[in-house]
N, C-alpha and C positions, 0 to 999 in steps of 0.2 A: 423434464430434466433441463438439460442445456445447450445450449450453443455454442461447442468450440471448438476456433481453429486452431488448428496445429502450424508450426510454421520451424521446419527444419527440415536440414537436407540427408538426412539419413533417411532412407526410404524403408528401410528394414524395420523401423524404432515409428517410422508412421505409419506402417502397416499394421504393427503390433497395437500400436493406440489406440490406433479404430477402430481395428475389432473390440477392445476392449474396453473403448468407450461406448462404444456403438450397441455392445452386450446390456450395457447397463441402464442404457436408456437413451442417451446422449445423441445429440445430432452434430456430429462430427465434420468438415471439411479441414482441408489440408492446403499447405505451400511448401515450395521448398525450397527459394530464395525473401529476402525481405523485401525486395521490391514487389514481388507477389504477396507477401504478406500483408503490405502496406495498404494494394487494392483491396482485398477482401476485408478487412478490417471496414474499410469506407463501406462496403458492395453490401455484403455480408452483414453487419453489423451485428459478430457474435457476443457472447454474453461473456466467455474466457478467452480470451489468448494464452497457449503455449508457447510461449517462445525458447528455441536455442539462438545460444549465443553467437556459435561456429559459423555461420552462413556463408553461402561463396561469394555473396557478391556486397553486403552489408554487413556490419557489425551489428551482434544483435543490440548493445547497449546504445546505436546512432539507432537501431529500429525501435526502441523505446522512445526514448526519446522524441522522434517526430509523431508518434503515436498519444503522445502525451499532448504534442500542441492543439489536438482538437480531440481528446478520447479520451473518455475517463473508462474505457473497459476495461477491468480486472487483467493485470498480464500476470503469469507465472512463468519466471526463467528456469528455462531446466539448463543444465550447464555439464561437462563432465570436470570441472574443475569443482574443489572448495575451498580457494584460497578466500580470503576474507577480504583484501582488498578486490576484489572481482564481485563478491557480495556487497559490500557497502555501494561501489561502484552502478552494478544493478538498481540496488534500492534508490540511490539518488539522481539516478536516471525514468524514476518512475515507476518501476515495477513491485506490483504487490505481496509476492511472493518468490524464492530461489528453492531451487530443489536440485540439488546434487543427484547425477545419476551415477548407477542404477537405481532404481525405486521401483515402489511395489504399488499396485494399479490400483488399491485400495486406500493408500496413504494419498496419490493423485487425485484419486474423487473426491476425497476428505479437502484435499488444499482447494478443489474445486467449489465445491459447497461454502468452506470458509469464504471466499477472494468474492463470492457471487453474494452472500450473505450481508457481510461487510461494503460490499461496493452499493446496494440495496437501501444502506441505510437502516441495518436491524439492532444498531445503538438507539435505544428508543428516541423518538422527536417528532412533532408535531409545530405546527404553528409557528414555525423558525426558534424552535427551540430542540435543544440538546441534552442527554441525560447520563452521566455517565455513574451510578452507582448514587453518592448521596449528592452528586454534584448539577447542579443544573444549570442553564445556558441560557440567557433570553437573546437571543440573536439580533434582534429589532432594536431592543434599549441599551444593548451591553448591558446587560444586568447578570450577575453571577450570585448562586446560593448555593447554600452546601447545610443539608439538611434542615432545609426552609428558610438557614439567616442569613441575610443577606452578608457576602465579601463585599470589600470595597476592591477593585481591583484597579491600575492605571489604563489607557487603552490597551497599551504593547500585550500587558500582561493578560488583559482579555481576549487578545486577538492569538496569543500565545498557547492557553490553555484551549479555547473553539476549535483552535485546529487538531492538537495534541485529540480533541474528543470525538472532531468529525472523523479522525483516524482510530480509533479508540478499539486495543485490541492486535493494532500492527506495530510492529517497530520504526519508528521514523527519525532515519540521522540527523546528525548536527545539521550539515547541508542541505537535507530537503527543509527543515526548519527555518534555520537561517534565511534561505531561497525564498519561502514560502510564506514568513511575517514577514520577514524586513525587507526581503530585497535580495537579487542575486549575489550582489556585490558584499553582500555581510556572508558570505557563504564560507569564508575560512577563520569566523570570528568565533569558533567554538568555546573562547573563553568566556564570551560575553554575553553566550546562550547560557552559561552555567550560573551565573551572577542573578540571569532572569527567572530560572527552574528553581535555586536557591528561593530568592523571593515568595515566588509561587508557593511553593511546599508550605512555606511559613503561613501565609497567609490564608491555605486552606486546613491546616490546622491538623486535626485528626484527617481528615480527608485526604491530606497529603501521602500519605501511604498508597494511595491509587495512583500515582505518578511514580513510574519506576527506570531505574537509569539503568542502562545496558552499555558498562564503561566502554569508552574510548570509541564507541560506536550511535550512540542516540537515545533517545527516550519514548515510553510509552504509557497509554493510560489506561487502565483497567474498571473493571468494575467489581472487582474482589483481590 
């Protein structure tokens, strides 16, 4: 199974975890500040992070965050809020999944297997190449096809859709988009990301239906 740390200060809610991750297979450690959670992460080198966002001594979206500067491991924020601005906030901080508590330890292992699935690389690829349904990816040549014929794409728009794929399956905002082709500094240019996904869509044709928008919040790529 897996690898993960828990990292929140409610001791009640990581006793319950454990056991019930630990039941199902799972090899479980725990923290209960970010700065602890920050070492194990490095020490440890689990396969999921839980993270709450409440912590006493860090905020959990500044514990994302620096986790991101050298970590690509799968985080899931559990949070007792759902406000949306706190999710979006999460997400472009890094993290690959939000989960509103309470929650049912079944749905947990599900986001588990998903986030470890995903983070794995189980969008098929090989050879520096990318697949996302009839769309494929040559990584090396920038080269783009879609049901064997070749698009022509510009770079942006190549470097645009690669990541949209190496994500493929998660929801990814304006912001981490923005952040993540152009630059940080384009990070509040959501109009100018809509003018590019526009584009795109066109020029993948039928295929364009596997690129789906999630108003006011990002976009994502499917494979059905």
């Amino acid at each position: 199974m897996a690898k993960v740390l828990l990292v929140d200060d409610d001791r009640a809610l990581l006793k319950a975890l454990r056991i019930g991750l630990t039941s199902r297979g799972h090899e479980v450690s725990t923290a209960a500040t970010g700065e602890e959670g920050l070492s194990k992460v490095a020490l440890d080198e689990p396969e999921t992070v839980l993270l709450d966002l409440g912590l006493p001594d860090l905020d959990g979206l500044e514990v994302c965050r620096r986790i991101r500067q050298w970590s690509g491991v799968p985080i899931i924020v559990l949070s007792a809020t759902d406000l949306e601005s706190r999710k979006v906030a999460a997400l472009d901080g890094g993290a690959n999944d939000y989960m509103t508590k309470p929650f049912g330890m079944s749905e947990l292992e599900a986001r588990i297997r998903t986030a470890i699935r995903d983070c794995r690389g189980d969008v098929p690829h090989q050879n520096d190449r990318l697949a996302v349904g009839e769309i494929e990816l040559d990584l090396v040549h920038h080269q783009a096809t879609c049901s064997g014929e070749r698009i022509e794409l510009t770079a942006r728009e190549f470097d645009l859709l690669a990541y949209l794929a190496r994500n493929a399956g998660n929801l990814c905002t304006h912001q981490m988009i923005l952040g993540s082709v152009w630059g940080w500094e384009f990070e509040g240019e959501a109009q100018y990301l809509r003018v590019y996904v526009y584009r795109l869509r066109r020029k993948l044709g039928r295929a364009g239906r596997l690129l789906h928008t999630s108003p006011g919040i990002g976009y994502f790529l499917s494979a059905a």
